[in-house]
C-alpha positions in Angstrom: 12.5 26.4 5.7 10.9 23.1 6.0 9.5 21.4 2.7 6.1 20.8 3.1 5.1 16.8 2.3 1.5 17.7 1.7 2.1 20.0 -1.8 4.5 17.0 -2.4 2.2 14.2 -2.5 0.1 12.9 -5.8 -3.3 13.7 -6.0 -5.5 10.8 -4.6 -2.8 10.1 -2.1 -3.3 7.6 0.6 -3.2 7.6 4.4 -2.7 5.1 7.0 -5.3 6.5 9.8 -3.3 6.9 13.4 -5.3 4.2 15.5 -4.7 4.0 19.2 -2.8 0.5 20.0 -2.3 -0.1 16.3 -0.4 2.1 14.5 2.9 1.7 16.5 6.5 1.5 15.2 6.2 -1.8 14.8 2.9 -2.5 12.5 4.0 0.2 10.3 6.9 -1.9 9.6 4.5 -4.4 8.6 2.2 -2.8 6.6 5.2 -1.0 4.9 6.0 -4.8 3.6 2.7 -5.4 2.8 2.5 -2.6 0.8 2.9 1.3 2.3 0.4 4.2 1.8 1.9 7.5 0.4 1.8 8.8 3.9 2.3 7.1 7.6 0.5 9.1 11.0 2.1 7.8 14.0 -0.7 6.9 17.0 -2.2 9.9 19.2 0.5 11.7 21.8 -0.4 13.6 24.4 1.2 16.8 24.9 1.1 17.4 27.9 2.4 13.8 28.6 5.5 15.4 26.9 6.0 18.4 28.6 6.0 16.7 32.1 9.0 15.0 33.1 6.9 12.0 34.2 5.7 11.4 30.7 7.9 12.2 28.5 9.9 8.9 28.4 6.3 7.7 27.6 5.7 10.1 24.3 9.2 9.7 23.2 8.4 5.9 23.1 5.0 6.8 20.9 7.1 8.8 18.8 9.2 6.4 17.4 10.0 5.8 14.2 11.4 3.1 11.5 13.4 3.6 8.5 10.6 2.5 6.5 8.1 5.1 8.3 8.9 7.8 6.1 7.3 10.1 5.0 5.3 10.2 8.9 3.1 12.4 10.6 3.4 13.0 14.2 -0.4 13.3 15.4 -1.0 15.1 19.1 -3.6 16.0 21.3 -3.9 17.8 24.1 -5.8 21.5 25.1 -2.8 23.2 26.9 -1.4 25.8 23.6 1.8 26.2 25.3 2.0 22.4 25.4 1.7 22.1 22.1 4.3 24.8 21.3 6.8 22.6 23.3 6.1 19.6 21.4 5.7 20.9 18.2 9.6 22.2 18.3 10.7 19.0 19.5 9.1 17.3 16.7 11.4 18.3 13.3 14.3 16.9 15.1 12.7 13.7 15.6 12.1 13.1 11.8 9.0 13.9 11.1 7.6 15.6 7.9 5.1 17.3 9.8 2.6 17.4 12.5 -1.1 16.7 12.9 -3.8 17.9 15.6 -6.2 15.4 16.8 -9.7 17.6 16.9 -12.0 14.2 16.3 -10.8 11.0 18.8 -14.0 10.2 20.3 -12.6 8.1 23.3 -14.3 9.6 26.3 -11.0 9.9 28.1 -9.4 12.1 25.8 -12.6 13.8 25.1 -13.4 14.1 29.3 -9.4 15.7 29.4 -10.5 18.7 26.8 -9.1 16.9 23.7 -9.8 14.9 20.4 -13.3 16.0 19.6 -14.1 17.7 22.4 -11.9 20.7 20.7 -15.2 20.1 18.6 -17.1 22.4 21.2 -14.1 24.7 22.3 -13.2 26.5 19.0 -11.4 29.5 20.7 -8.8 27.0 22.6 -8.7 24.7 19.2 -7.4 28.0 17.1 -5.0 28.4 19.9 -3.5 25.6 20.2 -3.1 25.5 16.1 -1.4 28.6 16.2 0.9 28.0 19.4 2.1 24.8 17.4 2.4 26.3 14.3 4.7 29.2 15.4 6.9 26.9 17.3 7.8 24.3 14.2 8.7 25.3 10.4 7.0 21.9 10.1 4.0 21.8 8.0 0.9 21.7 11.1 -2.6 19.9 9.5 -6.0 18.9 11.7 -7.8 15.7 11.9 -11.2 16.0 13.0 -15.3 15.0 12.6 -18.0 16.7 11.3 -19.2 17.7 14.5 -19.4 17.0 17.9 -23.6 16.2 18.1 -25.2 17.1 15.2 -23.7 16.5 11.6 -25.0 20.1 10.3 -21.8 21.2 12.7 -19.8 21.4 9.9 -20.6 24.1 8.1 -19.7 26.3 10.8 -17.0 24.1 12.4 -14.7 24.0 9.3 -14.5 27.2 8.9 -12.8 27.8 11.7 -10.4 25.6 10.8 -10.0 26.6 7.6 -9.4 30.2 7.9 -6.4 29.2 9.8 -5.0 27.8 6.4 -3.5 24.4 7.7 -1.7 22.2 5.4 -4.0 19.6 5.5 -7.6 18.9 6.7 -8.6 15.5 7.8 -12.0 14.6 8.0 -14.0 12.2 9.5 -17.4 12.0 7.9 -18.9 11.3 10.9 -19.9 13.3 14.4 -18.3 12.0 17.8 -21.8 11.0 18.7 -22.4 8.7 15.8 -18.6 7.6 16.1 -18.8 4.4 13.8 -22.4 3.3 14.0 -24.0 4.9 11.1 -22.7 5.0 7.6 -20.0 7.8 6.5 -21.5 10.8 4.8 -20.3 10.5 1.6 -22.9 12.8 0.6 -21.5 15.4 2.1 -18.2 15.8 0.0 -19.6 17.8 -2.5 -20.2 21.0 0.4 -17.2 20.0 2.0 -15.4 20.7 -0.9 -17.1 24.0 -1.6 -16.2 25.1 2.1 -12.5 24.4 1.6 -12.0 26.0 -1.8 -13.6 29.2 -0.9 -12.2 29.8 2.1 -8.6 28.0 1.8 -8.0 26.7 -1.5 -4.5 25.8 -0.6 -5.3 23.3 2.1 -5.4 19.7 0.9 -8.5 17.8 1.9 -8.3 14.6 2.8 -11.6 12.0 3.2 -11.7 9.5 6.4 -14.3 6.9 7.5 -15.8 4.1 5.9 -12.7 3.8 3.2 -11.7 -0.2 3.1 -8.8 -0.1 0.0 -6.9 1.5 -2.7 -10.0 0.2 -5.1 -12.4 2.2 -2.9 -10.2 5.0 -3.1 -9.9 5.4 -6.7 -13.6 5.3 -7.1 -13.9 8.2 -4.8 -11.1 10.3 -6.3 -13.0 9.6 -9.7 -16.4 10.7 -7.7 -14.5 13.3 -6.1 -12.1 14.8 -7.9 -11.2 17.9 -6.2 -10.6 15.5 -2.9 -7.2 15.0 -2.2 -6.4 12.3 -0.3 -7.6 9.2 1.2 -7.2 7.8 4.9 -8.0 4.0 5.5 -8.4 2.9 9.2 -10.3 -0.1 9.9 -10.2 -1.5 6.4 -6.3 -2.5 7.0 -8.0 -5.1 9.8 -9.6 -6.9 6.9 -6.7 -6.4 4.5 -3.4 -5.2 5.4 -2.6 -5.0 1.8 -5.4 -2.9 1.9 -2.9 0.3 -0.2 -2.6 -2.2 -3.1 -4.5 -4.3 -5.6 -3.2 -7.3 -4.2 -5.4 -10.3 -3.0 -3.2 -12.2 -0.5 -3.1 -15.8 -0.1 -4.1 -17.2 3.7 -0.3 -18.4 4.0 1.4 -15.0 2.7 -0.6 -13.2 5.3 1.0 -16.0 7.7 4.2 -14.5 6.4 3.1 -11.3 7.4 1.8 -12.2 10.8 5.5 -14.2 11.5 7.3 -11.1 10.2 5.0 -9.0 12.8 6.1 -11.7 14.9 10.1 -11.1 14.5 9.6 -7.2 14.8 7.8 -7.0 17.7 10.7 -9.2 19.2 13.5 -6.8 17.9 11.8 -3.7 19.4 11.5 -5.6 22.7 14.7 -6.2 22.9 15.2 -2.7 21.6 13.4 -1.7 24.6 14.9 -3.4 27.4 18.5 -2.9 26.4 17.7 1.4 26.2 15.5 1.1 29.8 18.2 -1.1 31.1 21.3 1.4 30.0 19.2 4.3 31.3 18.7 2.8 34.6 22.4 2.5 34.8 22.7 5.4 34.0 20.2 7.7 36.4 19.3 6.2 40.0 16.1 8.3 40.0 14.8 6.4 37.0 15.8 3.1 38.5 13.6 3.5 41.4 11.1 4.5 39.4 10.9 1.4 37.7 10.9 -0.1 40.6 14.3 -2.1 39.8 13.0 -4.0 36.7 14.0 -4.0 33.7 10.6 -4.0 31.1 10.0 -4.4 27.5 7.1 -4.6 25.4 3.4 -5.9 26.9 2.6 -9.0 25.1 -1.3 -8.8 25.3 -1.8 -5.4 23.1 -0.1 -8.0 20.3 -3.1 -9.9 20.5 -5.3 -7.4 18.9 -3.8 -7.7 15.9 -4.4 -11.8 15.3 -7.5 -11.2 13.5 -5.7 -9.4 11.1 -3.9 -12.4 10.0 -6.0 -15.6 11.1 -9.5 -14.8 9.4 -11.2 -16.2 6.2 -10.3 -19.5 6.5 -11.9 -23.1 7.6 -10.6 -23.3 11.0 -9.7 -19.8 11.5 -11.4 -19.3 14.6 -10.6 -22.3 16.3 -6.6 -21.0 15.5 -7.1 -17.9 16.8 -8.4 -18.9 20.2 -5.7 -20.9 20.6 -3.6 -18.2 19.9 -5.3 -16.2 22.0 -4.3 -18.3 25.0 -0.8 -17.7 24.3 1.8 -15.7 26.7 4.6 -15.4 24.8 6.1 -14.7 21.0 7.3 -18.2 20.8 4.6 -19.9 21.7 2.6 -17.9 19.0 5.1 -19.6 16.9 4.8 -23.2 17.8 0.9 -22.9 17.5 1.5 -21.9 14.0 4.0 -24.4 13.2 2.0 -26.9 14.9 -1.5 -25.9 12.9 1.0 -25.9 10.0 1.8 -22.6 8.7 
């Protein structure tokens, strides 16, 4: 039998938030350096995208982890049960101390293909799918999801459901899909939350999303909120990716940190063409689908993460439309060298 991580963490744990196009392999290896949360979620995979033998090269590659990953969470998605089964007892094997269900991505894609919050407003197919992965993996199985769908007052009949399947862990996202990040979390609202989990499953670790910036914010809540878990940070580690300590970085060591993003992103690139270009040795079929060539990692998803480093400072944005302009790691590099850092 499986340990499980959640009875194994400290109370007040924290929790990087998965994040589509963020949380990768390779920025967990940087926030790691910067300073690691208690517990890593990988971004969303689709499990369906798994089960077909189109996309499964495609979740494999979303699954990946680093040495300094663990402990990680391997978050899904999907509505097919059976889908999830398959996933679910591929995912001990892959090193993973568990898995979590999305039930709360608001992107109207995943919502539009039955998933994320959308499970919101199927609960039948949401129990399902819970139960198919649960019974395929010795792996501890925990949910992510939103107050509602519409209307906050969702809750109070949405948890439940949840809850009475006794998961591992419950994630939420004080917010509905419909407010997504517009309005204020409802920190309010802990208090019934709370009262939900402990009378119907006291054993299930609660853990607080949305509108949680650093470790300082999460020690106030966990002094609020004592019967409250755990802690999950999301946007905050765009204003501070040493947002899990009580550090206060200096403009150049976050220059350190965006050069060391710099390097990894480089070695899993490499990483990447030398496995695509052994496996297209290896099977004709994939070579033609890949039409022949031989592909790493996109550059312009890096992008995105520039204002996590070049912010704050006289000059900052004039830097990071420069950078912006750039088509390649190195001449990142020699714009940085150039502006002196």
């Amino acid at each position: 039998m499986s340990k499980n991580i959640w009875a194994e963490l400290p109370q007040g744990f924290t929790i990087l938030a998965p994040m589509e196009g963020v949380t990768d392999v390779v920025f967990r290896q940087v926030v790691a350096k910067a300073g690691r949360p208690d517990l890593f979620f990988t971004e969303f995979t689709n499990v369906s995208s798994f089960a077909s033998e189109k996309g499964r090269e495609n979740a494999l590659e979303r699954l990946e982890v680093a040495p300094t990953d663990a402990p990680i969470i391997a978050q899904i998605w999907g509505k097919n049960p059976e889908h999830f089964a398959e996933l679910a007892g591929a995912l001990e094997g892959l090193g993973f101390a568990g898995l979590d269900i999305n039930m709360g991505c608001p992107d109207r894609h995943v919502n539009a293909a039955g998933g994320g919050a959308a499970m919101i407003r199927t609960p039948e197919l949401a129990v399902e799918c819970l139960r198919q992965a649960r019974a395929a993996t010795e792996l501890p199985v925990s949910v992510k999801t939103r107050l509602g769908y519409t209307y906050v007052e969702e809750f109070r009949e949405w948890l439940p459901v949840l809850l009475r399947e006794k998961p591992a862990a419950l994630t939420v996202h004080l917010r509905t899909r419909k407010e997504m990040s517009k309005v204020p979390a409802h920190f309010e609202l802990i208090p019934e939350i709370v009262r939900l989990r402990d009378s119907v499953a006291p054993e299930t670790r609660l853990v607080i999303n949305g509108d949680i910036k650093d470790l300082r914010q999460c020690r106030e809540l966990a002094a609020q909120y004592p019967e409250v878990n755990g802690y999950m940070i999301g946007r905050g580690v765009f204003e501070n990716p040493y947002c899990f300590t009580e550090h206060e970085p200096t403009v150049e060591e976050l220059f350190g940190l965006f050069r060391l993003h710099l390097d990894l992103f480089d070695a899993q690139d490499m990483k990447r063409l030398a496995e695509t270009s052994e496996k297209m040795r290896e099977d004709p079929a994939f070579a033609l689908k890949m039409d022949g060539k031989v592909r790493g990692l996109p550059f312009e998803p890096l992008k995105h993460y520039f204002k996590i480093y070049v912010a704050g400072f006289p000059g900052a944005a004039e830097l990071r439309a420069r950078l912006m302009e750039c088509k390649t790691t190195e001449e990142v590099r020699a714009v940085l060298t150039e502006a002196g850092h």
